[in-house]
C-alpha positions as CSV (number, residue, x, y, z in Angstrom):
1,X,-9.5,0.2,-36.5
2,X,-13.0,0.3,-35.9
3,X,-14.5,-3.3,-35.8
4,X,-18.1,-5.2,-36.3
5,X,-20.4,-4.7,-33.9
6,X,-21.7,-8.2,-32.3
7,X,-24.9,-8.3,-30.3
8,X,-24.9,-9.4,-26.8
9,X,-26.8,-12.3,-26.9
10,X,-26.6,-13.7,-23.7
11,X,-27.4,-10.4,-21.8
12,X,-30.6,-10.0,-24.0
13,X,-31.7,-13.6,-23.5
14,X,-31.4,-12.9,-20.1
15,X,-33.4,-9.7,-19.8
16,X,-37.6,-9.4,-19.9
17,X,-39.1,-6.3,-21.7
18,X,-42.8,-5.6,-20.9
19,X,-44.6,-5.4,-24.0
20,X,-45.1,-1.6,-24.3
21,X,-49.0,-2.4,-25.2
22,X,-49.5,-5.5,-22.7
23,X,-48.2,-5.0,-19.3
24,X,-48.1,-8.6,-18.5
25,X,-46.0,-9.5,-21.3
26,X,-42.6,-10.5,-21.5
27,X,-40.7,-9.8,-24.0
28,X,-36.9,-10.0,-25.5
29,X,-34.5,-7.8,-27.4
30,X,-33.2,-9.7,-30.6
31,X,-31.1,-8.7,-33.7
32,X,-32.5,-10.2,-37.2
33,X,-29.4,-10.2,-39.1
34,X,-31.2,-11.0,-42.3
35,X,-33.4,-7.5,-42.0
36,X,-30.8,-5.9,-40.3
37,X,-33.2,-4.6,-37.5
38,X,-33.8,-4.9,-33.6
39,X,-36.9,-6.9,-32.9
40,X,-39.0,-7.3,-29.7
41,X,-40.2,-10.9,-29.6
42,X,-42.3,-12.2,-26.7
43,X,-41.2,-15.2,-24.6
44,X,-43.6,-18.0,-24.5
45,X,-41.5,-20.9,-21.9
46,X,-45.1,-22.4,-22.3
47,X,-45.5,-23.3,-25.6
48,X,-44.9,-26.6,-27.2
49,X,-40.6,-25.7,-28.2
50,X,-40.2,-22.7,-25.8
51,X,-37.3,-20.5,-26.5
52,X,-34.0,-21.4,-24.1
53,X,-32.5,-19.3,-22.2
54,X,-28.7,-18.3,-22.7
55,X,-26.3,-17.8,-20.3
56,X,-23.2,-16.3,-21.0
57,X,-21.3,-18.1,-18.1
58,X,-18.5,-19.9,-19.9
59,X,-16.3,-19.4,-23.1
60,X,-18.4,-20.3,-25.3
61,X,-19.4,-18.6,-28.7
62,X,-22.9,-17.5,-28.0
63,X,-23.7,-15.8,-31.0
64,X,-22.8,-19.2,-32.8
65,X,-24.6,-21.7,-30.6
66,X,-27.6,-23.5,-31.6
67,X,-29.8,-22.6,-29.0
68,X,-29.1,-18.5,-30.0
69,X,-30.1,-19.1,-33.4
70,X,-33.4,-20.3,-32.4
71,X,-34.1,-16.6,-31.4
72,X,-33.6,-15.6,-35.2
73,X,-36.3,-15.4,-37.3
74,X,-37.2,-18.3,-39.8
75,X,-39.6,-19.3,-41.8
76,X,-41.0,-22.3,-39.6
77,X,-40.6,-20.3,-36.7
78,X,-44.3,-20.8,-35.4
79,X,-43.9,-19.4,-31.7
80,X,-41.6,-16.4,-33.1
81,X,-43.7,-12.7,-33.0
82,X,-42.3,-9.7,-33.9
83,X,-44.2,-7.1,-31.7
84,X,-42.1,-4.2,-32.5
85,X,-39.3,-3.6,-34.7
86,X,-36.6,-0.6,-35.0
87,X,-33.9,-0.2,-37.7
88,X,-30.4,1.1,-36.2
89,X,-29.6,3.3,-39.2
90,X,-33.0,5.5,-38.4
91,X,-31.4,5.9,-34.7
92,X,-30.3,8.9,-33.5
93,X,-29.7,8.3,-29.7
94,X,-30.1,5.1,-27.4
95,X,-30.0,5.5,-23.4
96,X,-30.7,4.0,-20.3
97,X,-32.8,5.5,-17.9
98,X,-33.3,4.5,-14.5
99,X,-36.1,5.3,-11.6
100,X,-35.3,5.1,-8.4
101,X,-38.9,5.9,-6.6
102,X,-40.5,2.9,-7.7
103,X,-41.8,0.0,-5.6
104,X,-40.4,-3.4,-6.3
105,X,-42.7,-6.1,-5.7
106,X,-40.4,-9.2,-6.0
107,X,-38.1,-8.4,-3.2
108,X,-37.9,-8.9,0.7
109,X,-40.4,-7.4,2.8
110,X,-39.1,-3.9,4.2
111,X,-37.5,-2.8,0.9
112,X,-38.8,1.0,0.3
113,X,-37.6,1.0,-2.9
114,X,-35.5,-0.1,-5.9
115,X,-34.2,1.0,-9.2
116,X,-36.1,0.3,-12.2
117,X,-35.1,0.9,-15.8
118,X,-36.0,1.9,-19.2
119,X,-34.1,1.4,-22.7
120,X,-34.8,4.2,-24.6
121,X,-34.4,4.2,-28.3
122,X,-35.0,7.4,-30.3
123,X,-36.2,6.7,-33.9
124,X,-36.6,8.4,-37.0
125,X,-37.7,5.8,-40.0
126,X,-39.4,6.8,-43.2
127,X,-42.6,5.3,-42.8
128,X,-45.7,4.4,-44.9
129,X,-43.6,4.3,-48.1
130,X,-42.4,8.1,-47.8
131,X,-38.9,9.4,-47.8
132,X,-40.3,11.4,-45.2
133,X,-39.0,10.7,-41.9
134,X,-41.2,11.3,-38.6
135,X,-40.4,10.1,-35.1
136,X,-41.0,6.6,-33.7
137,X,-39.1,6.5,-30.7
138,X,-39.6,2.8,-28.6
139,X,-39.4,2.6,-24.6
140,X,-38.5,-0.9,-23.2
141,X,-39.4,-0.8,-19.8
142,X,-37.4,-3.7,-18.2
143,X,-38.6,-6.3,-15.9
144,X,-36.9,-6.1,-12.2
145,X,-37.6,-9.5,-11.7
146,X,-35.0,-11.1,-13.9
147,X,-32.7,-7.4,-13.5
148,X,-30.5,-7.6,-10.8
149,X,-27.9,-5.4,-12.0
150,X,-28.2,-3.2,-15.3
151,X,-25.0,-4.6,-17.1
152,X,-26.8,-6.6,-19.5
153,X,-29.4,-3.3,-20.1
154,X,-26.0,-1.2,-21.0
155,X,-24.3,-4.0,-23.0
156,X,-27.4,-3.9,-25.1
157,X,-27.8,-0.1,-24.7
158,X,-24.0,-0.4,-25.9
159,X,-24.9,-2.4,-28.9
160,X,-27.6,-0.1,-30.1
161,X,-25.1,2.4,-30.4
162,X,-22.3,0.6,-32.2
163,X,-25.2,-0.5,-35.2
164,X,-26.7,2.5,-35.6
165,X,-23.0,3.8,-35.9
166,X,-23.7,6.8,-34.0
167,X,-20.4,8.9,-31.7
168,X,-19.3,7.3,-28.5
169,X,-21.6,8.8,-25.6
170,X,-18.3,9.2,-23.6
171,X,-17.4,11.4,-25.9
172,X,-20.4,13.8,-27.3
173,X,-20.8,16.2,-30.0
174,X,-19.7,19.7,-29.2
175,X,-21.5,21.8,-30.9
176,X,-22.6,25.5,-31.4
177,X,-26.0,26.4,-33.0
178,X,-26.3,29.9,-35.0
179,X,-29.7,31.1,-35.6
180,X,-31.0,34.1,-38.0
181,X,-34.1,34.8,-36.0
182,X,-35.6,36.7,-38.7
183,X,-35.2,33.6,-41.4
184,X,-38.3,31.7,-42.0
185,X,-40.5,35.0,-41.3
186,X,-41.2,38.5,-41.1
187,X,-40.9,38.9,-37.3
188,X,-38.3,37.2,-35.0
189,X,-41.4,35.6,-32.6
190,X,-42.6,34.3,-36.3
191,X,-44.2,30.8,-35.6
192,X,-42.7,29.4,-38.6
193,X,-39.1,31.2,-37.8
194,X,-35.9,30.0,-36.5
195,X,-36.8,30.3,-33.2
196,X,-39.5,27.9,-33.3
197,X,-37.3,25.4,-35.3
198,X,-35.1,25.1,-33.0
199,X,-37.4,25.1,-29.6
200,X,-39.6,22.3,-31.6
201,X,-37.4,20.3,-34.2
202,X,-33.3,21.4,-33.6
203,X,-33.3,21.3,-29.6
204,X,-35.5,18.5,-28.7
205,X,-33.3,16.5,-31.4
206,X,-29.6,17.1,-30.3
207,X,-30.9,16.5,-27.0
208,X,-32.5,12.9,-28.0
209,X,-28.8,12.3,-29.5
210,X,-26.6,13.9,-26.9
211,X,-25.1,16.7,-28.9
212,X,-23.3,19.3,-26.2
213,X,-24.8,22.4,-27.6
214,X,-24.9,26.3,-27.2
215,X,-27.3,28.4,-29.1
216,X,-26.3,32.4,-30.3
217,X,-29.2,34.0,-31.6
218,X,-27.7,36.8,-34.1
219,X,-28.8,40.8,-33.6
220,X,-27.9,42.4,-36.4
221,X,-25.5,41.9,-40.1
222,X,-22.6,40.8,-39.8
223,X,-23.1,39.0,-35.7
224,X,-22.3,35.3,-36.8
225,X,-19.0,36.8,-38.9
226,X,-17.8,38.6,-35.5
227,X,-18.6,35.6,-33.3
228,X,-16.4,33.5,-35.1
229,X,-13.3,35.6,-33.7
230,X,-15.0,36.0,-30.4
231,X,-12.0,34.5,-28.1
232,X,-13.5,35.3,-24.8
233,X,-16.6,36.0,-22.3
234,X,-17.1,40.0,-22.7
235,X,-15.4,39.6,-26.3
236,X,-19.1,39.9,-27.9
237,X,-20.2,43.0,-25.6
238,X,-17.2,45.7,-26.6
239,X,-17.9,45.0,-30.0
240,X,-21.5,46.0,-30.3
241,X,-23.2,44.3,-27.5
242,X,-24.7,41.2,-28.5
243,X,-25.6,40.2,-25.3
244,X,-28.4,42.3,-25.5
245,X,-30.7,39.0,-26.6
246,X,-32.9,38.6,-23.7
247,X,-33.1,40.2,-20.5
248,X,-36.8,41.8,-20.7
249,X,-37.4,37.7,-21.8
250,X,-35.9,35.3,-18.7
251,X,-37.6,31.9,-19.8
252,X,-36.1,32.2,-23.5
253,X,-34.6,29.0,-24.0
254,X,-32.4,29.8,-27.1
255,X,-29.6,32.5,-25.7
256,X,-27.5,29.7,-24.3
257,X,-23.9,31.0,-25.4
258,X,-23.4,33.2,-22.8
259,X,-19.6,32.3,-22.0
260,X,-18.5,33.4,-25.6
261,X,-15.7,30.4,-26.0
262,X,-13.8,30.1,-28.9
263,X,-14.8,27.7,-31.5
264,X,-11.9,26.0,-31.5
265,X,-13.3,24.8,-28.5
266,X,-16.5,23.2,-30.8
267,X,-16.8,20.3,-32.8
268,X,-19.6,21.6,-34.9
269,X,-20.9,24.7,-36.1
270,X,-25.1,24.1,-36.8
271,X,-27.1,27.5,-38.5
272,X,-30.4,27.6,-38.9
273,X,-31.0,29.9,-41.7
274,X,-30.2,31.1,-45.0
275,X,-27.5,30.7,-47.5
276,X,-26.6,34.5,-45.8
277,X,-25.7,34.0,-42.4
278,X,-23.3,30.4,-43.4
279,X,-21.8,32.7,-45.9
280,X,-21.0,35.0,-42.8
281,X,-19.4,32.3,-41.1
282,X,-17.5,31.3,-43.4
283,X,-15.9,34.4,-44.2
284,X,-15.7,35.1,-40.3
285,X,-13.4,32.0,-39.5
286,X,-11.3,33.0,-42.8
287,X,-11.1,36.9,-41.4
288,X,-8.7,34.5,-38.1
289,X,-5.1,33.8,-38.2
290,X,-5.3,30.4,-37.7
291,X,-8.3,30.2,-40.0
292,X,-6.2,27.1,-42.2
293,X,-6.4,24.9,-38.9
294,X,-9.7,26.1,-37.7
295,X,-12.0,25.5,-41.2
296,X,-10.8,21.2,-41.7
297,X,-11.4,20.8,-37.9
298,X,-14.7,22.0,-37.6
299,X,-17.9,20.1,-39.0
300,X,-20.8,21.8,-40.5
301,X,-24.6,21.7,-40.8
302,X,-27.4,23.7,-42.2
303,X,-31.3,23.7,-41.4
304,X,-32.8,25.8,-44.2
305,X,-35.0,28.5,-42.9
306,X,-34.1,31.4,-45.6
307,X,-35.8,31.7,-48.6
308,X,-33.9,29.9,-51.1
309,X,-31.7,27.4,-49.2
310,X,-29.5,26.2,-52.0
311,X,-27.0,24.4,-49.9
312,X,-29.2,22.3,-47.6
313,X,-31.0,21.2,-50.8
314,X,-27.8,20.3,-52.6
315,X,-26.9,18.7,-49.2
316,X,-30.2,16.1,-49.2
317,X,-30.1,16.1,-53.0
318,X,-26.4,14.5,-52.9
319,X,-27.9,12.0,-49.4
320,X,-31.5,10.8,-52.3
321,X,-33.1,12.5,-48.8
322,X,-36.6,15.0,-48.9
323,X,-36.1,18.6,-48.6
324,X,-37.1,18.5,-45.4
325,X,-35.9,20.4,-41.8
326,X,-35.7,17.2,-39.7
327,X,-34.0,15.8,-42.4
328,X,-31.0,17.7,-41.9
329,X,-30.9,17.7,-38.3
330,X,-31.3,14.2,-38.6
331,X,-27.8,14.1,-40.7
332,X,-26.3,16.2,-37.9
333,X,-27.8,13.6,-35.1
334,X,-25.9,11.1,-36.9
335,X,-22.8,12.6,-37.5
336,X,-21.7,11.5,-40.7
337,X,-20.1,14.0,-43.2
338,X,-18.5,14.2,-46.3
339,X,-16.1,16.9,-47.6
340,X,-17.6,20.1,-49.5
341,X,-15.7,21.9,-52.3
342,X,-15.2,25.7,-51.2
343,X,-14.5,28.4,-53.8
344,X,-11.8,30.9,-52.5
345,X,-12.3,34.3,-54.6
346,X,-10.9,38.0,-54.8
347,X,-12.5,41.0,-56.1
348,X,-10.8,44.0,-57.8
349,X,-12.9,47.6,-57.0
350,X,-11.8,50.9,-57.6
351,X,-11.6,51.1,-53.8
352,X,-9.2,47.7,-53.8
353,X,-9.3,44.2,-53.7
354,X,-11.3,41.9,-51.7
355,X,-11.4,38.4,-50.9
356,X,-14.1,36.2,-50.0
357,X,-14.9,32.1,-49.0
358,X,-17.9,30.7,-51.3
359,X,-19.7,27.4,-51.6
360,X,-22.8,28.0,-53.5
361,X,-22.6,30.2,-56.7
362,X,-21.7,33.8,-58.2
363,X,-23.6,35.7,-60.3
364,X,-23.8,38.2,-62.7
365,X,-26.2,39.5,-65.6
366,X,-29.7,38.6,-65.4
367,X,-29.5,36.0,-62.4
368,X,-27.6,38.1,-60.6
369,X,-30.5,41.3,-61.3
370,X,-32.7,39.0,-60.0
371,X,-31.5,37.9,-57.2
372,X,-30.4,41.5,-56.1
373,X,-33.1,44.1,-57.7
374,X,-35.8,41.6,-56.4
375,X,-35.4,42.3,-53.0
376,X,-37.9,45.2,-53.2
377,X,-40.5,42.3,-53.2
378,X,-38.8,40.0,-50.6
379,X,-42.3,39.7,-49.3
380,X,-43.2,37.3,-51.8
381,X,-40.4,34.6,-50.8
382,X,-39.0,32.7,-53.6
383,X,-42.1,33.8,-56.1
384,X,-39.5,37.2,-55.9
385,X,-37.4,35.8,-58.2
386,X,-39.6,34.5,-61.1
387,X,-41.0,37.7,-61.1
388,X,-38.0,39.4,-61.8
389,X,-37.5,37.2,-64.5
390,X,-40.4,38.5,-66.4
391,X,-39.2,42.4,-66.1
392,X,-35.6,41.9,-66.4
393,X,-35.3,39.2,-68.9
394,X,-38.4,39.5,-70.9
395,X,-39.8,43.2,-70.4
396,X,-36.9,45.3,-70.0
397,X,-33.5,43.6,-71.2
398,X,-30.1,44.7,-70.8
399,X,-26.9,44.0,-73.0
400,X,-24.2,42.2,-70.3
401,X,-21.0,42.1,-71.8
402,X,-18.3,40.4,-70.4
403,X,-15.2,38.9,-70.7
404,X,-14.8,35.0,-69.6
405,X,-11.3,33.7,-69.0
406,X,-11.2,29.6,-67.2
407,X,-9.0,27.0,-67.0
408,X,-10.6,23.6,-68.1
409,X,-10.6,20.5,-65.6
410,X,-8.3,18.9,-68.0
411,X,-6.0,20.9,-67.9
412,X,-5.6,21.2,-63.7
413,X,-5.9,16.9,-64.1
414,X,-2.8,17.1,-66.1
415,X,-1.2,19.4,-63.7
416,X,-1.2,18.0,-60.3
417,X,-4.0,15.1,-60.9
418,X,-7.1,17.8,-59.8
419,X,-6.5,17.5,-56.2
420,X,-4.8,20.7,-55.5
421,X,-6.0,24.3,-55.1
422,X,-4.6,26.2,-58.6
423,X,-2.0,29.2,-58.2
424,X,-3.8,31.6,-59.8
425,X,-2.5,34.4,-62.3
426,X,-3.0,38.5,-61.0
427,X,-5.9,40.3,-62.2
428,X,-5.2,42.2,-65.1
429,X,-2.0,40.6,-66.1
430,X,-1.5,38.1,-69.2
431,X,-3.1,34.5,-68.9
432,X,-1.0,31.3,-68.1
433,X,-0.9,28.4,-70.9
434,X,-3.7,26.3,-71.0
435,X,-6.3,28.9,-70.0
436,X,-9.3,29.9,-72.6
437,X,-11.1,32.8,-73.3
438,X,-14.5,34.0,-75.1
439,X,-15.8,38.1,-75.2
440,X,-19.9,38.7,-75.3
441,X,-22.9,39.5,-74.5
442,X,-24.0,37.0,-71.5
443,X,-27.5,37.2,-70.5
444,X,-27.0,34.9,-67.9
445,X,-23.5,33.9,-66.8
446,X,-23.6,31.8,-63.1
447,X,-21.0,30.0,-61.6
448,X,-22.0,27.2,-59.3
449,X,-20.5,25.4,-56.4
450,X,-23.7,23.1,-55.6
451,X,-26.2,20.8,-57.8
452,X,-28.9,23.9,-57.0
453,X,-28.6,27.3,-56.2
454,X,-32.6,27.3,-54.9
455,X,-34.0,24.8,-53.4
456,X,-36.7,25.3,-56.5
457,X,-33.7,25.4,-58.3
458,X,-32.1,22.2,-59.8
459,X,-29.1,24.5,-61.6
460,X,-26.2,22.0,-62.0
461,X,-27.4,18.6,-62.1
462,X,-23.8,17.1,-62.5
463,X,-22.5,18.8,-59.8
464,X,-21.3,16.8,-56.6
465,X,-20.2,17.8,-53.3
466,X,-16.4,17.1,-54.0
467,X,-15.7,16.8,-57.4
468,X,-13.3,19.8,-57.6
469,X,-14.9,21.9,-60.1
470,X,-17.2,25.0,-61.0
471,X,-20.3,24.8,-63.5
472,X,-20.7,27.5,-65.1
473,X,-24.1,28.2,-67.0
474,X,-23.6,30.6,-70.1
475,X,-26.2,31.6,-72.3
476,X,-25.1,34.1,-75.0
477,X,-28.0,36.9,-76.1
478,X,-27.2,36.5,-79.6
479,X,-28.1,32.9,-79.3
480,X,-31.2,33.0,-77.1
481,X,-34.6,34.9,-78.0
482,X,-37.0,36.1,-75.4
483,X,-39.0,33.3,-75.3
484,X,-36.4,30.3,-75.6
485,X,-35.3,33.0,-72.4
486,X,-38.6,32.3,-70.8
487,X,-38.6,28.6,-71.3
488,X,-35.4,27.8,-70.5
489,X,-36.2,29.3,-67.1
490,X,-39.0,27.6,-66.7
491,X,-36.9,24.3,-66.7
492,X,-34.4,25.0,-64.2
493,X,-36.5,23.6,-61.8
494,X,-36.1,20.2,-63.2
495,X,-32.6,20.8,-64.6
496,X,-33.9,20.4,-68.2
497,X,-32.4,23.7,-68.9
498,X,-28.9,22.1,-69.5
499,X,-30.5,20.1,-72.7
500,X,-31.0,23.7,-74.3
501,X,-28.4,24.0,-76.9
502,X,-28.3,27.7,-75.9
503,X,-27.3,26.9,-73.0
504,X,-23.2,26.3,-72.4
505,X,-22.1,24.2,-69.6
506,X,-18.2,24.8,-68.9
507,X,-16.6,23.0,-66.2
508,X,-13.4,24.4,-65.0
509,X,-11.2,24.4,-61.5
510,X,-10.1,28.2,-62.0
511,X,-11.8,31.3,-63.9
512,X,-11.6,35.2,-64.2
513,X,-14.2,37.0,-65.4
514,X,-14.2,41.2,-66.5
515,X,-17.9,42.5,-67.0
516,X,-17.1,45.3,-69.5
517,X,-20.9,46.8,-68.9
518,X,-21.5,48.5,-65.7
519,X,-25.2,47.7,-65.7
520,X,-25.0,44.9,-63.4
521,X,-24.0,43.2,-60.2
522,X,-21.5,40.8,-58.1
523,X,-23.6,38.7,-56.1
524,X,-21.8,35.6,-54.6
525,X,-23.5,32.7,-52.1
526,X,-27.1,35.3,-53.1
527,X,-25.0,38.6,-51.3
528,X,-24.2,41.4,-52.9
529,X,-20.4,42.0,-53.0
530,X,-18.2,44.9,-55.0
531,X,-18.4,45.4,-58.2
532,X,-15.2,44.7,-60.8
533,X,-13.2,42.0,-62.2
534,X,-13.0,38.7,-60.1
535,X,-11.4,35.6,-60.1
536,X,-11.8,32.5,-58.5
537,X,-10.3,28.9,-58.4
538,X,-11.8,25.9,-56.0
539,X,-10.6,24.7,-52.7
540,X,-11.3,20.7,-53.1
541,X,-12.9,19.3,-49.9
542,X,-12.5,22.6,-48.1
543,X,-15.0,21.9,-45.3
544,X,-16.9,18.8,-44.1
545,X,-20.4,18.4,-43.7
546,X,-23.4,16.5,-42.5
547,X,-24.9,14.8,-44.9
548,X,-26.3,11.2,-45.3
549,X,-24.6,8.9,-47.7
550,X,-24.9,9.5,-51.5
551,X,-27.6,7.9,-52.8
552,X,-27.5,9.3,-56.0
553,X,-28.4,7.4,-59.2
554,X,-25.3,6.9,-61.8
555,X,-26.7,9.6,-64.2
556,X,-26.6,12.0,-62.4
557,X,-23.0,11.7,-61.9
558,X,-22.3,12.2,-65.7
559,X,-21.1,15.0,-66.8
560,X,-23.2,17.3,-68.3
561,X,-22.9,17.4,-72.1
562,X,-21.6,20.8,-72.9
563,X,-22.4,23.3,-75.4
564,X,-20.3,25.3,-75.5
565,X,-18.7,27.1,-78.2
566,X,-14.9,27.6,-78.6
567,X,-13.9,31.0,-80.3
568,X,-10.6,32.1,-81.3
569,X,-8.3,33.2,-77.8
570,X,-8.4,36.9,-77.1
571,X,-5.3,38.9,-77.4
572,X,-3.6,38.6,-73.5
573,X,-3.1,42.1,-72.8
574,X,-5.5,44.0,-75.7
575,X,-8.1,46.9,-75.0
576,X,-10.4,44.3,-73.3
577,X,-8.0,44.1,-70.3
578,X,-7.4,47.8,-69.6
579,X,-10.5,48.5,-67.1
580,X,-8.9,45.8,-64.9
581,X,-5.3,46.9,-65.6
582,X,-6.6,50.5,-64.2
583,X,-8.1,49.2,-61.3
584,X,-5.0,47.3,-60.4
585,X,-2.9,50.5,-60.9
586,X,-5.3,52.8,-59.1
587,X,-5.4,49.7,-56.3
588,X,-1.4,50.5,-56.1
589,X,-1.1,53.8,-57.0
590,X,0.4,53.8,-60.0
591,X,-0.5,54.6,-63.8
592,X,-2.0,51.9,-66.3
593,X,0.3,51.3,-69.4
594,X,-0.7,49.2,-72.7
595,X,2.0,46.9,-72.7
């Protein structure tokens, strides 16, 4: 079991830091256990009660002698000044570096040279009162004249790690980085693309923290789903060769994964990009046999560099964190995660059934419109979106009728207590007891996974990353004019929109739902999919991620009051089931019947 860190107090009493600022003075390493931070405090043997020095040479206690304590700050500590000070949760790496072509001045004529060496600590605190962090990284240069050996450098180097609670160096990270070079602009050389995240933020980090990473830069739809099943070195080129990525470019420093491994071989899997090319992933590593060991072994992380980015902002929502690129690396640097609910759904066409891995949110009537149909102004970024809310849902409205079939959280909780993925019934075929039904017209029906589904969009503000259910977000046209529409979506930015009392808030573990107007679209994790009947039931804690601890305030972990409006149960097995029965037939060749 892991135990508390102790700080070596007799190895940093021994050691002299030059002042980074004043080359001539000396300065110690100490841990404020009251502030919780590492503190560079000059040594003054001069003054008028100079600090002792502590030797660690008998078996002794030294973190509990007298003499140590003197080192810790107190109020009537007059010779005590903090020069610098570093907290170990903002660390993301600590090493020692030495040089070896330096002159040392305090040893025996004829000596060419000697090792000198320098603790470095590499910082990210929010500073000035902003929950914005920005580098800060401190380099103790230590003095040679009281450093005959570096034991006492690594114990404290040691130390570091153990309180910033960061992975054994012995031991680093492996990890395989998955860039979209087209998200975060038009071009793939875009200045504010991918590419330049990850050769100015990503890279620079992971190395300051001693991730072991490749990078794959994708080349076309559907590159990040294939590499997932890539087993071997050549594996990549025979199926549509990938490793196109840079030979007329030499110096590029991103096409690293040249040997193809499999990712069982990775810790991590790191994407900087959208909602799109994670989604790919996921369904990649569910397309392998051994997808049911692969998924719970690997860790993930998202840098949002799309144009919505609902995840990462659920991600630093859930962490109290800024939405904020280094943010999320930072989460990755310190390797911390927490398990993420997965949604495992299927899809009935008239060309057959498929199945796909979610984590984010489906879609259909006006959202989904918007999110789809929108994409002729993609230019516009997220602005595409509200736009498409004034033509679809204010200027040109459609009827969305649909049938909605769920089972409520209470009723998995009695079940199996919640925890356990629900056997779902077959499409088409008659409900099991305790499931509920309602038939209308849905203007907007969205299922989500996540607290937003946009980063500009707060859409279920009682979600949480693992507590095993689906939001879904009705509003019924009957019940909503045109402008309540308009101002209801004008609150989902803040979340407000849930205080609507047009707007229905079900929460439920498992749900089928048959649109029965073909005027509209399937668009799961913001990609368009087949249209038809689907169902869907959650996978609790089907994947971990990095992500900071929750920091979330208690309200926001209430549920959501809901609105919604119970109707009489549907007939199992009426005229409002027979487009899915067909499909199910056709699917398997045979002929509908009315049952």
């Amino acid at each position: 079991m892991p135990t508390d860190p102790i700080w070596p107090a007799a190895a940093a009493s021994r050691i002299r830091v030059k002042d980074p600022e004043n080359d001539a003075l000396r300065c110690r390493l100490f841990l404020d256990p009251s502030a919780g931070v590492v503190e560079l405090v000059p040594c003054d043997d001069k003054a008028a009660a100079p600090q002792r020095e502590v030797y660690d040479d008998s078996d002794v206690n030294v973190e509990e002698e007298p003499y140590y304590r003197s080192y810790v700050a107190t109020a009537n500590d007059d010779y005590r000044i903090v020069r610098y000070s570093f907290d170990p949760d903002d660390v993301i790496g600590v090493d020692l570096s030495l040089d070896f072509n330096a002159r040392n001045p305090n040893t025996f004529p004829g000596m060419e040279s000697y090792a000198s060496a320098t603790i470095n600590v590499y910082s990210y605190p929010k500073a000035g009162g902003r929950n914005k962090r920005t580098a800060d990284h401190k380099h103790y240069e230590l003095d040679p004249s009281c450093c005959e050996d570096f034991a006492d450098a690594r114990a404290i180097v040691r130390s570091i790690r153990q309180f910033a609670k960061l992975r054994d160096a012995a031991k680093p990270l492996k990890c395989l980085v998955i860039l979209n070079p087209f998200s975060g602009g038009n071009t793939e050389t875009s200045k504010t693309g991918s590419r330049r995240v990850y050769c100015d933020v990503v890279k620079p980090m992971l190395d300051e923290a001693g991730v072991d990473h490749e990078a794959l830069v994708t080349r076309r739809a559907g590159h990040a789903r294939e590499r997932m099943d890539a087993r071997e070195a050549g594996a990549e080129d025979e199926a549509g060769g990938a490793s196109e990525a840079n030979d007329d470019d030499p110096k590029d420093p991103v096409d690293t994964d040249l040997e193809v491994k499999d990712i069982a071989e990775y810790d991590a899997i790191l994407v900087i990009g959208g909602d799109g090319i994670l989604s790919e992933i996921f369904q990649g590593i569910r397309d392998r046999s051994d997808s049911d060991a692969i998924l719970p072994a690997l860790k993930f992380g998202v840098v949002g560099c799309g144009t919505f980015n609902g995840l990462v902002k659920s991600l630093l929502h859930w962490s109290g964190a800024e939405y904020d690129r280094l943010e999320s690396v930072f989460h990755v640097c310190k390797g911390r995660t927490s398990a993420l609910d997965l949604a495992e759904y299927r899809v009935l066409s008239e060309e057959g059934s498929a199945s796909y891995t979610s984590f984010l949110t489906f879609a259909w009537g006006l959202v989904a419109d918007c999110d789809y149909e929108s994409e002729c102004i993609r230019w516009l970024g997220p602005l595409r979106s509200d736009v498409w809310v004034v033509y679809r849902g204010l200027l040109n409205q459609r009827r969305y009728i649909g049938r909605f079939s769920y089972l409520p959280s209470r009723e998995a909780a009695s079940k199996d207590g919640g925890k356990e993925a629900v056997v779902m019934p077959e499409l088409g075929r008659p409900l099991p007891d305790g499931w509920e039904s309602t038939e209308d017209d849905f203007s907007v029906f969205w299922v989500c996974n996540t607290s937003h589904s946009a980063h500009n969009l707060f859409t279920a503000p009682s979600a949480r990353m693992d507590d095993g259910l689906f939001h879904v977000i009705l509003v019924r046209s009957s019940s909503c004019s045109r402008i309540r529409m308009a101002q209801l979506f004008l609150k989902v930015e803040t979340g407000g929109h849930v205080d609507f009392p047009e707007v229905e808030v079900v929460d439920c573990v498992a749900y089928q739902f048959e649109p029965l107007s073909d005027i509209s679209y399937n668009v799961l994790d913001g990609e368009l999919i087949e249209n038809g009947p689907i169902q869907a039931r959650i996978m609790p804690g089907g994947a971990q991620m990095f992500v900071g601890e929750s920091k979330l305030k208690s309200h926001y972990l209430t549920p959501v009051k809901t609105n919604e409006r119970r109707l009489p149960p549907l007939q199992h097995g009426g005229s409002c089931c027979m487009r899915a029965r067909s499909l199910l037939c056709s699917a398997r060749g045979s002929a509908p019947s009315r049952g």
